[in-house]
C-alpha positions in Angstrom: 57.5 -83.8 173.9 60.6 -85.4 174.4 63.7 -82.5 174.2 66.1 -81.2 176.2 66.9 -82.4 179.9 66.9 -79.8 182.5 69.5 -81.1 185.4 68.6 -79.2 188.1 64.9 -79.6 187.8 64.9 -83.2 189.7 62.8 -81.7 192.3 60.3 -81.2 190.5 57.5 -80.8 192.8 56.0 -84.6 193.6 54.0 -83.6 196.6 50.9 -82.2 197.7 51.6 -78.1 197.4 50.2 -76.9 200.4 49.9 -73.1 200.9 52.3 -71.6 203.4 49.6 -68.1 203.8 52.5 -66.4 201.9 53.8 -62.6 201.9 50.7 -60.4 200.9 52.2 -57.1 202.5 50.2 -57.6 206.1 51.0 -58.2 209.2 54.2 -61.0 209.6 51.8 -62.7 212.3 53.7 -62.1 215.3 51.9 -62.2 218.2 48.9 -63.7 216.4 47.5 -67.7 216.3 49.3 -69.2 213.4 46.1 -71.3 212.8 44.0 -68.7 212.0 46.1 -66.6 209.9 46.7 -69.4 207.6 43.2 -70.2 206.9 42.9 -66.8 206.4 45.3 -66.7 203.5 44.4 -70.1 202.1 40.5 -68.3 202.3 41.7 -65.3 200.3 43.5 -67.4 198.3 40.8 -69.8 197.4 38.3 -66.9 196.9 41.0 -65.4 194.4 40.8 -68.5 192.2 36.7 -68.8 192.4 36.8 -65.5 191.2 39.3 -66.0 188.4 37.5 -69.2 187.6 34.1 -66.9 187.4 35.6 -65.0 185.4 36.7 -67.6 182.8 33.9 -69.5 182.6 31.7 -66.3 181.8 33.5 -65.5 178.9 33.5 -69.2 177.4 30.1 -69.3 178.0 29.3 -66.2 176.0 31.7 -67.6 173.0 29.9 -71.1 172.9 26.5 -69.8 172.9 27.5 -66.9 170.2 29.6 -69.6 168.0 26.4 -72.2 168.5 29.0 -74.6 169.9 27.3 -75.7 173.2 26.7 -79.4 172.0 30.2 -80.5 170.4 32.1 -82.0 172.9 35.5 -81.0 170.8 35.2 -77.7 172.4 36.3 -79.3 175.6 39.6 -80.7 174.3 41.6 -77.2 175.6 42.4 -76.5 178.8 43.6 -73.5 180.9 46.6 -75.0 181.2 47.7 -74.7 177.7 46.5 -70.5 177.4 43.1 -71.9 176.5 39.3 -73.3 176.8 38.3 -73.2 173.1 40.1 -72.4 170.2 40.5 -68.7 171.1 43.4 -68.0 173.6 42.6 -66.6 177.3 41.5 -63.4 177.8 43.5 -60.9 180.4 42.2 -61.7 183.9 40.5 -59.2 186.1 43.5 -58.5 188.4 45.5 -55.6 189.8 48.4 -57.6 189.6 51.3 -56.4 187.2 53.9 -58.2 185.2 56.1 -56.7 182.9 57.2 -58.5 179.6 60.6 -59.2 180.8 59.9 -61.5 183.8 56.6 -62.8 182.0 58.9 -64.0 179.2 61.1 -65.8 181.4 58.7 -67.1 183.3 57.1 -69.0 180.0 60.6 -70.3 179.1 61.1 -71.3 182.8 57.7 -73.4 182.4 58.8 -74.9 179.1 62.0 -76.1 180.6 60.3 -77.6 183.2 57.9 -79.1 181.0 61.0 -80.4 178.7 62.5 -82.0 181.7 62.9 -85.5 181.8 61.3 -85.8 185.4 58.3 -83.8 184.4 58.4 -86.2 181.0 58.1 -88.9 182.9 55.2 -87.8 184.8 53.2 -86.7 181.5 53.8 -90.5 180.5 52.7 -92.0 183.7 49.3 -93.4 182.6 48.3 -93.1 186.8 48.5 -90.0 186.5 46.2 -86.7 185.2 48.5 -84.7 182.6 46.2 -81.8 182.9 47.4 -82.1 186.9 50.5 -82.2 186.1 50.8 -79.2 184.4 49.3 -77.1 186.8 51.4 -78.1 189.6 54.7 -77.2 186.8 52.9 -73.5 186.3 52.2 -73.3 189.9 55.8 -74.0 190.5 57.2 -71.5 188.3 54.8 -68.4 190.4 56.4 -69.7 193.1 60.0 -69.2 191.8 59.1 -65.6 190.7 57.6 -64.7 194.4 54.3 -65.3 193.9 52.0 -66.7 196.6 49.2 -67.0 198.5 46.5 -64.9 196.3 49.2 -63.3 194.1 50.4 -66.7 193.5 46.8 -67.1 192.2 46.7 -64.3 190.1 50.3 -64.6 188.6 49.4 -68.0 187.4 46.2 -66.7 185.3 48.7 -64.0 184.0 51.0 -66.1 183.1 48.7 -68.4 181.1 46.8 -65.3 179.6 50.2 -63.2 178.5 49.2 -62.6 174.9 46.0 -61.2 176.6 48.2 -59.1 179.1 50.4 -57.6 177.1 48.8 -57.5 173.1 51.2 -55.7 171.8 54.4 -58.3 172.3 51.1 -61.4 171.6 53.2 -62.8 168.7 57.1 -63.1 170.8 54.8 -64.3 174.0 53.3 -67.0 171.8 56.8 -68.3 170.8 58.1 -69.3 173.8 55.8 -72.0 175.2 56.2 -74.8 173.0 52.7 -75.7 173.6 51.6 -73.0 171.4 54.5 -72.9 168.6 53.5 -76.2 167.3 49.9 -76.2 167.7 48.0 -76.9 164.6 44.4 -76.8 166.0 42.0 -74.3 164.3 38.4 -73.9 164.8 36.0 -75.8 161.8 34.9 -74.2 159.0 32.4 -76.6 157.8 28.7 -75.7 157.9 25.6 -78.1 157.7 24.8 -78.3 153.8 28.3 -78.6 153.0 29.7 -81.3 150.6 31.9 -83.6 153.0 35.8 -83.8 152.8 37.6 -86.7 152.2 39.6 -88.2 154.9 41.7 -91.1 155.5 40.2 -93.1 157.8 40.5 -97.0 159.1 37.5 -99.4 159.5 36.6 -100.9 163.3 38.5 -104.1 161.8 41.7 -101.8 161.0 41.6 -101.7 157.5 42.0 -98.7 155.3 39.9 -96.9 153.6 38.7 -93.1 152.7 35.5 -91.3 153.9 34.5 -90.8 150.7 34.8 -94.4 149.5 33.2 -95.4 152.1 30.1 -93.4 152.2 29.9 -95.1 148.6 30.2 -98.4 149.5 27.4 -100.6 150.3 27.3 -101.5 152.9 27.0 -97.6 153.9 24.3 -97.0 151.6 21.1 -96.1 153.7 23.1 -95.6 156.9 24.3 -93.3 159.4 28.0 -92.8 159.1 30.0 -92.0 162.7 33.2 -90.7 162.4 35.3 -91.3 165.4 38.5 -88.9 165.7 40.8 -87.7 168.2 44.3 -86.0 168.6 47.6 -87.1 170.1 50.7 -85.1 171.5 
């Protein structure tokens, strides 16, 4: 994920995003304790994101008992970050929050140029650091560019990583636009037990190459249990 350099993006949040309680259309908290009117908004704002968070993990629930994937790890590999937490993409959060396809389109390309940026490349490749993090604090970054805060900030931010969800009928433009999604090649499996097993390229522990296939008819596998280790890289 190495493309083009965003100059004016080498602020890039690098600290702790603390919540400033926001605009939610109250009071402006004159004449009121600062104190408590902040852990008021960071309440309702933590509140909005358990119930988001309910939310989600409801639904993937459901799909992994219904799709009998509740013991393969692989399922696990998505994230929220990326639009999803299996194969299938997010589903519209419960919100009476609105967005219109305009601004939701330009906050996805605002997201992928921050994501393209060389600062934000550079903290993807720091090893110290958790990518998945990283991410979230770019997304959170963009709500905040577009106005969003406090619980609305919260909101916005499942909105914009559900938009397909949001807004079905513009799915396919919305699906362009973060790169994330353009050039993923990840599909959900279509073998079954009892079926005849694919080949695949594949290396030995020792680094040599060889075939699943050729393998499997080898002796040395003969009478064996065969683990296939596998992964992805970006």
């Amino acid at each position: 994920d190495d493309d083009d350099d965003d100059d004016d993006d080498d602020d890039v949040d690098h600290h702790h995003d603390a919540n400033d309680g926001g605009d939610n259309g109250g009071d402006d908290g004159e004449g009121i304790t600062g104190a408590p009117c902040a852990a008021m908004n960071a309440f309702q704002t933590a509140l909005a994101a358990y119930r988001i968070e309910r939310q989600r993990s409801g639904q993937m629930h459901q799909r992994r008992m219904y799709h009998r994937f509740w013991m393969l790890c692989g399922v696990h590999m998505f994230h929220e970050v990326n639009g999803r937490r299996g194969f299938e993409l997010l589903e519209a959060p419960d919100t009476d929050l609105k967005i219109d396809v305009p601004t939701l389109k330009s906050m996805l390309a605002r997201e992928d140029a921050l994501r393209l940026s060389a600062p934000v490349q550079a903290l993807f490749s720091d090893a110290k650091l958790n990518a998945i993090e990283v991410a979230q604090r770019v997304q959170q970054q963009v709500v905040r560019e577009f106005g969003y805060d406090g619980v609305r900030g919260v909101e916005a931010l499942a909105i914009l990583r559900a938009a397909p969800a949001v807004h079905p009928e513009h799915a396919d433009e919305l699906q362009r636009i973060p790169h994330y999604r353009r050039f993923n090649r990840a599909r959900p499996g279509e073998l079954a037990v009892g079926d005849a097993v694919p080949d695949a390229a594949l290396c030995r522990l020792d680094g040599s190459p060889t075939s699943l296939h050729a393998y499997l008819e080898s002796p040395e596998a003969r009478g064996r249990a065969v683990v296939v280790s596998a992964g992805s890289y970006t």
